[in-house]
N, C-alpha and C positions, 0 to 999 in steps of 0.2 A: 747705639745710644737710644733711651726710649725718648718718644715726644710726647713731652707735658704740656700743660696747661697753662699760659702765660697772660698778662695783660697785654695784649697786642693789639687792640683795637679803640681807639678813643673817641668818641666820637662829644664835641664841645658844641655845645647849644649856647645861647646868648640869655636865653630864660626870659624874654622878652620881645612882642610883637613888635616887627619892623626895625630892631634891635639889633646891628651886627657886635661881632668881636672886637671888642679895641686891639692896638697893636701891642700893650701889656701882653694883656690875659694869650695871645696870638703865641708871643713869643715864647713866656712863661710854659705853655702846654707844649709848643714843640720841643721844646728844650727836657722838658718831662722827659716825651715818648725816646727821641734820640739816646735818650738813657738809660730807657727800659727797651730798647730794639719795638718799638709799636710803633703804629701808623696811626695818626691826627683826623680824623675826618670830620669835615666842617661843611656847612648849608654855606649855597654863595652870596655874597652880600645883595645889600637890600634893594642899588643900586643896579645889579646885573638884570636889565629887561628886554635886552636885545643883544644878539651876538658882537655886534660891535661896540656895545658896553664891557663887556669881558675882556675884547681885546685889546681896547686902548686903555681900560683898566690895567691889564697884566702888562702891556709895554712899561706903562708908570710905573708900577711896583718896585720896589727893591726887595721886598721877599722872597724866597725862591727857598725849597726844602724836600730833599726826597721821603719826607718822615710826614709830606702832608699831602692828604687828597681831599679835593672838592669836583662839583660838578653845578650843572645847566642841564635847563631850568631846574626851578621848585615845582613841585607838584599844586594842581589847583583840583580841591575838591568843592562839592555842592554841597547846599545849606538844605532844609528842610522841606523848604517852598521851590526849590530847583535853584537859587540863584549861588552866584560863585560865594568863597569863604573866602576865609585869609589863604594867603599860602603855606602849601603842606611839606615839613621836613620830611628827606626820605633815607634822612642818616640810617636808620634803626633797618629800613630794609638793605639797604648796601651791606652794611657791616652784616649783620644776616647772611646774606649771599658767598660772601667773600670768605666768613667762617668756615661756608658750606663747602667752597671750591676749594678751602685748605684742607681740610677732610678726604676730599677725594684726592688732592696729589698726594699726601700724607700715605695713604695707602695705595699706591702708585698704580693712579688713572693716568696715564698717561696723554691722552687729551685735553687731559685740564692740567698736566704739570709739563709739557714738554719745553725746555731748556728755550729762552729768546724766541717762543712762539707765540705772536699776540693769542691770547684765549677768547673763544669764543662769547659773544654777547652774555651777561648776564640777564635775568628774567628775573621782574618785580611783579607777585601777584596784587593787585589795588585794582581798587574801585577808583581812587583817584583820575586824574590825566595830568601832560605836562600840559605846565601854562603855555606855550608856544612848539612850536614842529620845526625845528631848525633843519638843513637842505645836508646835502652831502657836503655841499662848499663849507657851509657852515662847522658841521662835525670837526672836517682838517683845521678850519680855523682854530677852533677849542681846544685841538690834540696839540696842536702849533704854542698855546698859551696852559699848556699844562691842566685845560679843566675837559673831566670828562662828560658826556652826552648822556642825558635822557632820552627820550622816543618812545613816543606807540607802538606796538609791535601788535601780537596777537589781541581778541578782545578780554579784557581783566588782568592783560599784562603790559607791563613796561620797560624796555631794555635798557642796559644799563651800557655805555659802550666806551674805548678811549683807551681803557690802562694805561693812565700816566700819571705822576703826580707834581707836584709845585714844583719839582726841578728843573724846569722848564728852562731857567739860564745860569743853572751852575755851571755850565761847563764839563758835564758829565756827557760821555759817551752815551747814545741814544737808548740802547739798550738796557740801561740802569737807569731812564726816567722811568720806564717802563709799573705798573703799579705791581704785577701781578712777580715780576724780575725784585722788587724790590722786599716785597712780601716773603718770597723764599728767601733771599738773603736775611732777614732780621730774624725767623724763624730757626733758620739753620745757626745763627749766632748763638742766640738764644740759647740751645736744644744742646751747643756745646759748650757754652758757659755753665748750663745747671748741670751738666754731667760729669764735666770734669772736676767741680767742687772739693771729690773726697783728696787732689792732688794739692790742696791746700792744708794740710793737714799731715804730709808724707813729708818725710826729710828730702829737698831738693838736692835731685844727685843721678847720675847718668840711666839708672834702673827707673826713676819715678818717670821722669823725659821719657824714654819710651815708652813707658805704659800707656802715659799721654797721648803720644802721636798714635801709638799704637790702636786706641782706642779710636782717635776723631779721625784716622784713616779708612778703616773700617766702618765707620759713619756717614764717609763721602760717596768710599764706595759702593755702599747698598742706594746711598742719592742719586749718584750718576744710574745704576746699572737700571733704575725705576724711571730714569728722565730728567729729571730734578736738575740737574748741573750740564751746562754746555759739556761737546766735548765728546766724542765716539769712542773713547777709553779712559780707566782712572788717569791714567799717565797724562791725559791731556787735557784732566778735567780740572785737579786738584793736586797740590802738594802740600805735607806738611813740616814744618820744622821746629822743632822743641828740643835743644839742647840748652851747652854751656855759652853759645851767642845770643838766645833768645831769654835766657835765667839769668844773667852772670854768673858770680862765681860762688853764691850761697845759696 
């Protein structure tokens, strides 16, 4: 299957200073992306100024969604005269980054795509800084409440750290909060939903079924054999099944 080009990356601004998401607009947009296999990325509310803001924030919550990533802190940049500004979104470089790292598993870097393997930091070039340097303690706490880390890293860069998203208390296996776990699945959804298209259009019947599996098995398997999918063989990684259980009987 070839990989196209999808809306997979959302990222929702408030369009106003100091301004968060109401729980409408919140909902309304995850329920979007869950539709279209995309990830929600959102600035943390106005209120997050210190790590244990976030966390007794997220205990609260009832929200939880593996279709949403956020992070800590905001970026704080300087005014003209040297003095601090508002706070700076860094949606627009995340999504950036993340495009970048799907790019490279895509064409099977296996570094950046290997199966249940947290990924290495990402790198934000900015003149910005974060508003605060949270500790290592701090980070676990964040990954604990499903938001991911900013940090200073090199000078003119900023890392991006966590791979996790709002799933934080569904009740999903660890592995699948994961951001970068979650991203391959909705991709690979995706990639077999626009490709198998022309089978809507085929008379259903035992010949079209296989063409089907035929096809999105040979799809997994070039996934797995690049990294992409758990699993040290196709047999272990992936199965498919498209018959007269999975059609009924028209």
């Amino acid at each position: 299957l070839n990989q196209v080009a999808f809306v997979d990356l959302v990222c929702l601004l408030s369009g106003a200073p100091d301004t968060d998401i109401g729980p409408v607009g919140l909902f309304a947009a995850e329920r979007y992306c869950a539709r279209r296999n995309a990830i929600l990325l959102l600035d943390p509310p106005s209120h997050w100024s210190q790590v244990d803001d976030v966390a007794r924030s997220q205990r609260s919550s009832p929200f939880a969604s593996p279709n949403v990533m956020t992070y800590f802190p905001l970026l704080a940049g300087t005014t003209t005269d040297g003095g601090p500004s508002r706070p700076l979104s860094a949606l627009g470089a995340i999504a950036g980054m993340l495009a970048a790292r799907d790019r490279q598993a895509c064409h099977g870097d296996r570094s950046a795509a290997a199966a249940g393997a947290e990924p290495e930091p990402l790198l934000l070039r900015s003149r910005a800084r974060v508003a605060i340097e949270p500790d290592a303690e701090d980070a676990r706490t964040l990954a604990r409440s499903g938001v991911n880390l900013l940090r200073s890293a090199a000078p003119g860069f900023i890392s991006f750290t966590g791979d996790v998203t709002l799933a934080r208390s569904s009740g999903m296996h660890r592995e699948w909060r994961q951001l970068s776990v979650r991203r391959r699945a909705v991709m690979t959804a995706s990639t077999i939903a626009h490709n198998t298209r022309w089978a809507a259009i085929q008379a259903s019947g035992p010949e079209t079924w296989r063409a089907v599996a035929d096809q999105i098995s040979r799809y997994l398997a070039e996934s797995q054999s690049a990294g992409l999918l758990a699993g040290d063989a196709p047999r272990r990684s992936f199965y498919v099944k498209c018959d007269q259980d999975t059609n009924g009987r028209g």
